[in-house]
C-alpha positions in Angstrom: 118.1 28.3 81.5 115.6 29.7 84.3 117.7 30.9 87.0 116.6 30.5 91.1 118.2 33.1 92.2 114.4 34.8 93.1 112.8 32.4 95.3 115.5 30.8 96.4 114.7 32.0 100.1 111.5 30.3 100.1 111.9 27.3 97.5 112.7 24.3 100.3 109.0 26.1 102.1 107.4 25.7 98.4 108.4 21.9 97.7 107.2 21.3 101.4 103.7 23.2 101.1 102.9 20.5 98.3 105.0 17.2 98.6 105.6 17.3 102.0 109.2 15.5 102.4 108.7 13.2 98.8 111.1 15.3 96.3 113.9 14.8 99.3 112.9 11.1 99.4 112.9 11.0 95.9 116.1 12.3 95.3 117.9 10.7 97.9 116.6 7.2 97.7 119.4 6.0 95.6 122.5 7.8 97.3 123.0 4.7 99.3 123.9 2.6 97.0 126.5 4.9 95.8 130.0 3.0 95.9 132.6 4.5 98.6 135.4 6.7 96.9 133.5 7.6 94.2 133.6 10.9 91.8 130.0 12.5 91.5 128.4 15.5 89.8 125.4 16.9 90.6 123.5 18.7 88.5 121.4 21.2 89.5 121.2 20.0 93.1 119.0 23.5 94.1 119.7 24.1 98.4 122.1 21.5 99.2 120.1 19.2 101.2 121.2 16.2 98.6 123.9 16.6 100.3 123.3 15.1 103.7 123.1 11.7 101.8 126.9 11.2 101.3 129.6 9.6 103.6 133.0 11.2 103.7 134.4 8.9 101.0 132.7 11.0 98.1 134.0 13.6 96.0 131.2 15.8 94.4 131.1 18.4 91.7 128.1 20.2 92.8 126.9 22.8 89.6 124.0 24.7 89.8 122.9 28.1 88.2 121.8 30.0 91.0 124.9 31.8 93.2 122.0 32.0 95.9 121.1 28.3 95.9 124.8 27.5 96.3 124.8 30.2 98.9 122.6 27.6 100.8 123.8 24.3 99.7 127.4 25.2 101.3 125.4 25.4 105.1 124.6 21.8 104.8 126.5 19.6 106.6 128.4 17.0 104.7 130.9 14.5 105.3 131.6 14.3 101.4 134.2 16.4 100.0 132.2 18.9 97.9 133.0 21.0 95.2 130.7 24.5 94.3 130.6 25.4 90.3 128.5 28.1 90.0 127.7 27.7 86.0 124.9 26.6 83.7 125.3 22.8 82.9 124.6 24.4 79.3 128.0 26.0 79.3 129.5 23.7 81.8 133.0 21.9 80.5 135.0 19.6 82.4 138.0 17.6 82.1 137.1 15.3 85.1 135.3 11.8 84.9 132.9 10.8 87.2 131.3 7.6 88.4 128.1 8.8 89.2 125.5 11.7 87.3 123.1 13.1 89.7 120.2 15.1 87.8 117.3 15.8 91.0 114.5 17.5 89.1 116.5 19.8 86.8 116.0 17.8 83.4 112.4 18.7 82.9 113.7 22.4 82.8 115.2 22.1 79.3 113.7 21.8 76.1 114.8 18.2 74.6 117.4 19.9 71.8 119.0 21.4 75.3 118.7 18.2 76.6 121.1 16.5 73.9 123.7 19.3 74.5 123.4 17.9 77.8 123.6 14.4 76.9 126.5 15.2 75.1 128.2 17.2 77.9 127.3 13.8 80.1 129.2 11.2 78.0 132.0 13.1 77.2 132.1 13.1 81.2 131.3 9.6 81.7 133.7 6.5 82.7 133.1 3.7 81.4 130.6 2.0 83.6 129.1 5.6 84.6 125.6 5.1 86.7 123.2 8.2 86.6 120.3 8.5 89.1 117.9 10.6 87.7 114.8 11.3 89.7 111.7 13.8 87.9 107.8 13.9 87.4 105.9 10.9 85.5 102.4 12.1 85.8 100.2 9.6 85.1 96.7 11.0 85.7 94.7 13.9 85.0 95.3 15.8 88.3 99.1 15.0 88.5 99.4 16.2 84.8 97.2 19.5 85.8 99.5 20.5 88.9 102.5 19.8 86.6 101.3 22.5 84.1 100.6 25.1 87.2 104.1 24.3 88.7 105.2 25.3 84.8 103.0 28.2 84.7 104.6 30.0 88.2 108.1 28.8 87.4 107.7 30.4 83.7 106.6 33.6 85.8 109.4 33.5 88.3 112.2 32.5 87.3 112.0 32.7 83.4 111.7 29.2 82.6 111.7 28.6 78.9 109.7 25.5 78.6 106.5 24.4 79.7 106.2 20.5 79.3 108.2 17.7 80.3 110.4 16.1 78.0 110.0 12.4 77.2 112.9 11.3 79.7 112.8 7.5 78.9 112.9 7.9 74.7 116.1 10.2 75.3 117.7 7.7 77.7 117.1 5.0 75.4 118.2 7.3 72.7 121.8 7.7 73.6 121.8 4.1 75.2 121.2 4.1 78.7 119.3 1.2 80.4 117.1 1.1 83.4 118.5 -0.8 85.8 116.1 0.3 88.8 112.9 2.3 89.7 111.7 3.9 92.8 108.3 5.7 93.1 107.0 8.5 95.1 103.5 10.6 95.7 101.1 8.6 94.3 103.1 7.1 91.5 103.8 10.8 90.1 107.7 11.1 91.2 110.2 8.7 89.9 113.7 8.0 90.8 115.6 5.8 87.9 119.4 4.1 88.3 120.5 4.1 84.7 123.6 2.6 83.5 125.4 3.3 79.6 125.0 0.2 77.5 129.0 -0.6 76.1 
């Protein structure tokens, strides 16, 4: 998996340059409907600044690849209680269930046969009634599609990023039996924030 250890210092200034504040509205739009005293992982949360979103009821597993994004996710201020795992989700193993999966913008880094390891690593995870907000890119036209390929092309160069197109997110949800329950859009329609739920 590409590693952010390299631009790190300057990612939050790079998100900023080109969506202003949507990815954080993105990602965020959903944490207030999380349930008090809930268990939560999030995967690949980048700098931290998910974190703002959560009251001091909350107990997170916070795992991301990069020791210097978690360098700067453990400055924000929190109320929640917040645990760092410094690991690849790839590798990660856990004995813990958890209420809620938080993916913001890591799933379109995998290829989709990583993507069922990760699946995998999910439900093994999951309670029964499990929510996961996923939020990512759903370009729809021709220029969202174009700056998805050059945000490919300099994360290929910088960070070693192994793939270079987004995976079909809604076939693999449906895949392993997840349904929609809610939808949130952002920037023109090109940044989606889902609420999925495992169908029992």
């Amino acid at each position: 998996m590409a590693n952010f250890n390299r631009i790190a210092g300057i990612y939050d200034a790079l998100k900023k340059i080109v969506f202003k504040d949507q990815l954080e509205n993105a990602a965020q739009h959903f944490l207030k409907d999380i349930s008090q005293n809930s268990s939560i992982i999030i995967i690949g949360g980048g700098s931290g600044q998910l974190l703002k979103g959560f009251d001091n009821t909350h107990k997170i597993s916070y795992v991301e690849l990069s020791s210097k994004m978690i360098e700067k996710a453990k400055k924000v201020r929190t109320n929640a209680e917040v645990k760092f795992i410094n690991a690849d989700i790839l590798n990660f193993h856990s004995i813990q269930h958890y209420d809620y999966v938080i993916t913001p913008f890591i799933l379109d880094c995998f290829k989709e046969n990583e993507l069922e390891i990760i699946f995998s690593k999910i439900e093994a995870i999951n309670h029964t009634a499990t929510v996961w907000i996923h939020t990512d890119f759903y370009p729809k036209k021709i220029w969202q599609k174009v700056l998805v390929k050059l945000m490919y092309w300099f994360f290929n160069l910088v960070t070693g990023l192994s793939t270079s197109k987004l995976p079909d997110f809604d076939t693999i949800f449906k895949k392993h039996d997840f349904i929609l329950k809610s939808k949130a859009s952002f920037f023109h329609s090109m940044i989606e924030s889902k609420i999925y739920q495992k169908i029992e």
